[in-house]
Kinemage of the C-alpha trace (Angstrom):
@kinemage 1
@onewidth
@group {chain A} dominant
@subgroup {mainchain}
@vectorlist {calphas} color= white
{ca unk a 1} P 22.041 13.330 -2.026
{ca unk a 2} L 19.762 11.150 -3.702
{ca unk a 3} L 18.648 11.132 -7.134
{ca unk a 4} L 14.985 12.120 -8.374
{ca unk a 5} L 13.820 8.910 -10.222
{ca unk a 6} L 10.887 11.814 -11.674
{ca unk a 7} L 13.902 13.598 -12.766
{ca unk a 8} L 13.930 13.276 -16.949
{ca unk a 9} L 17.044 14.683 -17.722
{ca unk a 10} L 19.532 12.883 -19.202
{ca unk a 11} L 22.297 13.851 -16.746
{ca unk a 12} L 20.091 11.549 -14.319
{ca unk a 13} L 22.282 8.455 -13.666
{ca unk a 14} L 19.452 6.485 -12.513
{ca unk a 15} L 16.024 6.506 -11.990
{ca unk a 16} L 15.243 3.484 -10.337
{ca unk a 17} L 14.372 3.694 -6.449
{ca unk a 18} L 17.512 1.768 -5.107
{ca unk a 19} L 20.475 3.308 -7.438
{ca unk a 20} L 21.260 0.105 -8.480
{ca unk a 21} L 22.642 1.232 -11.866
{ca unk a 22} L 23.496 4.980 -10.551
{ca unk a 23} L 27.243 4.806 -12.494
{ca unk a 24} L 26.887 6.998 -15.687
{ca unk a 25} L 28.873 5.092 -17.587
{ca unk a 26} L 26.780 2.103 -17.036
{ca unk a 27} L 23.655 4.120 -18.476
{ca unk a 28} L 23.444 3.694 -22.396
{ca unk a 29} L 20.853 5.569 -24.498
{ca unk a 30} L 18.055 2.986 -26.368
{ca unk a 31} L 16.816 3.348 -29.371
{ca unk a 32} L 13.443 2.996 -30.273
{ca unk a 33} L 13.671 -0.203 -31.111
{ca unk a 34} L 15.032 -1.716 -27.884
{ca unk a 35} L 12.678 1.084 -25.988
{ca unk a 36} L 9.570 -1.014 -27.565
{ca unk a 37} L 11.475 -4.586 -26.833
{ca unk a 38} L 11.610 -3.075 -22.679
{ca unk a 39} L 7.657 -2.897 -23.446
{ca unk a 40} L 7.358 -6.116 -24.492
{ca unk a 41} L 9.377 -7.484 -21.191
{ca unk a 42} L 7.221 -5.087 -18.822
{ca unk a 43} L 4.167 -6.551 -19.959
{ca unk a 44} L 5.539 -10.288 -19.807
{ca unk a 45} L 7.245 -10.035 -16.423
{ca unk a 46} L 3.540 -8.549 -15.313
{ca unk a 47} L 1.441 -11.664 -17.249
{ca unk a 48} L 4.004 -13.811 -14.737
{ca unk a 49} L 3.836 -12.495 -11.482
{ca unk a 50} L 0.722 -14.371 -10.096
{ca unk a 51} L 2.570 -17.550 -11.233
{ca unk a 52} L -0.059 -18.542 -13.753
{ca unk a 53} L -0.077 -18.121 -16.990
{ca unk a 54} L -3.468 -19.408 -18.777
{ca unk a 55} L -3.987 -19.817 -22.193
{ca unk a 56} L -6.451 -16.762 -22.814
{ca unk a 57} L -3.729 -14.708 -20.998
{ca unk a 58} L -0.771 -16.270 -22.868
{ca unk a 59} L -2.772 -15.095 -26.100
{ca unk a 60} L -3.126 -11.963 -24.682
{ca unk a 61} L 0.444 -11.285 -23.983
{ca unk a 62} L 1.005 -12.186 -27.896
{ca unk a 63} L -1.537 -9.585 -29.120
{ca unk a 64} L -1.062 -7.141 -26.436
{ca unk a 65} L 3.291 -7.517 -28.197
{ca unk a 66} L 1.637 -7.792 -31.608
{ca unk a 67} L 0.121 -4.567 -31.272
{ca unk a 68} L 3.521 -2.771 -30.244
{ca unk a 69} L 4.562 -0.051 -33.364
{ca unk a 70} L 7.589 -2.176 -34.965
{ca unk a 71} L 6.053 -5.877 -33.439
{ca unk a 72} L 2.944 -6.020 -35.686
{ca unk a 73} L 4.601 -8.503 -38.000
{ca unk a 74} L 6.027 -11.120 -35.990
{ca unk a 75} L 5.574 -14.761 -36.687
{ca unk a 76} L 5.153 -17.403 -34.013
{ca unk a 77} L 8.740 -18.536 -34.176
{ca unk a 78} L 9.564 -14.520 -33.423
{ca unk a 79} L 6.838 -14.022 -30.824
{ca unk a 80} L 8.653 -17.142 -28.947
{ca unk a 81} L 12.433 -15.975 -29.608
{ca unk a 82} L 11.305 -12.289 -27.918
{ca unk a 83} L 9.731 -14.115 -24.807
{ca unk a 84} L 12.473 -16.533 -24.421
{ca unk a 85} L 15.069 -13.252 -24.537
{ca unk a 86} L 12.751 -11.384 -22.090
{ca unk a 87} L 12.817 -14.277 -20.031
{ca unk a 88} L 16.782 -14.253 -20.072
{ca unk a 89} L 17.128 -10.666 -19.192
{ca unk a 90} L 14.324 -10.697 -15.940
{ca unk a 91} L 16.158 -13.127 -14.418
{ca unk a 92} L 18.316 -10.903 -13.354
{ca unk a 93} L 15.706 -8.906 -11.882
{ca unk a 94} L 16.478 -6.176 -10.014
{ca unk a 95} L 19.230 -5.012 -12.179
{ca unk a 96} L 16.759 -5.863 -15.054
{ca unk a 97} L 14.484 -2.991 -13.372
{ca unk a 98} L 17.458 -0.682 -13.463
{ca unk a 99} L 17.547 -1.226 -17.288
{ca unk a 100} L 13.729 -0.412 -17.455
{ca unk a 101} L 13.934 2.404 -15.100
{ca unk a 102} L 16.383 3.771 -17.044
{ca unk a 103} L 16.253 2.804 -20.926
{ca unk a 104} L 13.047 2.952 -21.189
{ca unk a 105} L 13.221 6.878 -21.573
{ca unk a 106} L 10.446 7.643 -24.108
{ca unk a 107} L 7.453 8.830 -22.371
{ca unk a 108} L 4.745 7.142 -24.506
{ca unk a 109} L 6.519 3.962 -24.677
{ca unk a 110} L 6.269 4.400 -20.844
{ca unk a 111} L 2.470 4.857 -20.378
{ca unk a 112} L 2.386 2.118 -22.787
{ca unk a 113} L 4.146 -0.200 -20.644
{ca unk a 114} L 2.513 0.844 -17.389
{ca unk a 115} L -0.738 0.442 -18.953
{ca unk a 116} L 0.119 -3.267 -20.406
{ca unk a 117} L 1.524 -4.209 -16.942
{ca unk a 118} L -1.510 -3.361 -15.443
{ca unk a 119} L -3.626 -4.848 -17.922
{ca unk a 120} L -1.554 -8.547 -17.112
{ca unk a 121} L -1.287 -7.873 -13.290
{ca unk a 122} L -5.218 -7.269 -12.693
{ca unk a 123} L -6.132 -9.957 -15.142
{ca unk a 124} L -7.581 -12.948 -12.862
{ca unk a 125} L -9.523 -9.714 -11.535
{ca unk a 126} L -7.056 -9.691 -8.271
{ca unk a 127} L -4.072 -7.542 -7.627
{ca unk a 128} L -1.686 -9.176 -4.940
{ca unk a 129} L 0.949 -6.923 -3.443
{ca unk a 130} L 3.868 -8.181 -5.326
{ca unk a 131} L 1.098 -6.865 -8.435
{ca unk a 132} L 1.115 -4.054 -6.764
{ca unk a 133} L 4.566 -3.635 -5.893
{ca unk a 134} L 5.478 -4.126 -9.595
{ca unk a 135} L 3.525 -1.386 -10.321
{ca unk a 136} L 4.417 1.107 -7.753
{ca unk a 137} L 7.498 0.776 -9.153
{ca unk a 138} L 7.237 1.140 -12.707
{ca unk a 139} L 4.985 4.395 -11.611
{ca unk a 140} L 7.707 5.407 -9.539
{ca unk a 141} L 10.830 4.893 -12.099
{ca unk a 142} L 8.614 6.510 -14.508
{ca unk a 143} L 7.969 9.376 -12.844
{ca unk a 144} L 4.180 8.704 -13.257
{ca unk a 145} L 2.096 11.042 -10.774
{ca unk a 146} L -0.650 8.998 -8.372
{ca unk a 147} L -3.369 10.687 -10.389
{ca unk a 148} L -2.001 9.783 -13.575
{ca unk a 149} L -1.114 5.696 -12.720
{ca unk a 150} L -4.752 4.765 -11.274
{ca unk a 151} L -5.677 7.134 -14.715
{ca unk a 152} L -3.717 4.709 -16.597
{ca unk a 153} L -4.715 1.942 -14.689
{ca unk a 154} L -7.872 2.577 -14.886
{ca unk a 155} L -7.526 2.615 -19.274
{ca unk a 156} L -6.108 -1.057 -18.726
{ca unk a 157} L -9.016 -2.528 -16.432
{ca unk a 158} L -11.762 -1.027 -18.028
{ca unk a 159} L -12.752 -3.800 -19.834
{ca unk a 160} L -12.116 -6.012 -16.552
{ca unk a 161} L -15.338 -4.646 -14.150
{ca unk a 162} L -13.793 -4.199 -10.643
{ca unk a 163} L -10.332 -5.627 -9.574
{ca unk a 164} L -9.663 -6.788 -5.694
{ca unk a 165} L -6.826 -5.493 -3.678
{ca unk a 166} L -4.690 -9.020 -1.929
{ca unk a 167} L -2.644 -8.501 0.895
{ca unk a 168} L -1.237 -5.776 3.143
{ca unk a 169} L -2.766 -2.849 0.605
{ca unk a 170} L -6.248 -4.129 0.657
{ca unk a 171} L -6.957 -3.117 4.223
{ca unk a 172} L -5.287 0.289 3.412
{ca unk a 173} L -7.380 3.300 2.326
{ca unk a 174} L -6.705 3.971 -1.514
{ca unk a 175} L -5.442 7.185 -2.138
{ca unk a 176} L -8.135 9.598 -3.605
């Protein structure tokens, strides 16, 4: 029997589609602190998906981590040592989704993060199906209803006008 990755209780091993981290002992509960550092990764693994990284979305990426509660603060030399440590932990990347699926536990910090990845994914105005994929996910290990991912979506592209579907998704009907 599987586990529900929508499943919030605690006695969940794992939340994360493929039970890559689904021993208990392996699970370890984050503090606040580390739950807003998980943020800050989610929204710089999504600014570096399309491969690109241009200087108005590099400055994004800073402000968008600026603005996090606890990150207001930091100093260049900080911003730099938290990307270069988020860089570090995604390259291990599908058991650095396990930590994400299941660290990242507190459900504001969550929306947060969904809505930041978003925010980088859709920024060129395009959203290629690893984008998508990315997202899927995070809306999936966060146990983040259809209705309430394109909501959130939706909060993150606002200011972006419309946003073209790449790939394999583009020539599927969106769900309503």
């Amino acid at each position: 029997m599987g586990v529900d990755i929508a499943d919030p209780s605690p006695e969940a091993p794992c939340r994360c589609p493929d039970l890559l981290c689904a021993d208990p002992d392996r699970v370890l509960p984050t503090t606040n602190e580390e739950q807003v550092l998980l943020v800050a990764e989610v929204g710089l693994v999504a600014s570096l998906l399309d491969g690109q990284l241009p200087e108005p979305k590099a400055q994004g990426v800073v402000t968008a981590i600026r603005l996090l509660p606890g990150l207001r603060g930091l100093g260049e030399e900080q911003v730099n040592m938290l990307l270069a440590r988020a860089g570090q932990r995604t390259e291990g990347h599908r058991q650095w989704l396990c930590d994400v699926a299941c660290g990242l536990t507190n459900p504001a910090l969550r929306r947060v993060a969904f809505r930041m990845a978003a925010m980088f994914c859709a920024w060129d105005g395009v959203l290629d199906d690893r984008e998508q994929g990315y997202l899927d996910f995070l809306a999936q290990a966060f146990g983040l209803s259809a209705g309430e991912a394109a909501e959130l979506f939706a909060q993150a592209t606002a200011h972006m006008g419309s946003v073209t579907l790449l790939g394999d998704r583009a020539s599927q009907p969106s769900a309503p």
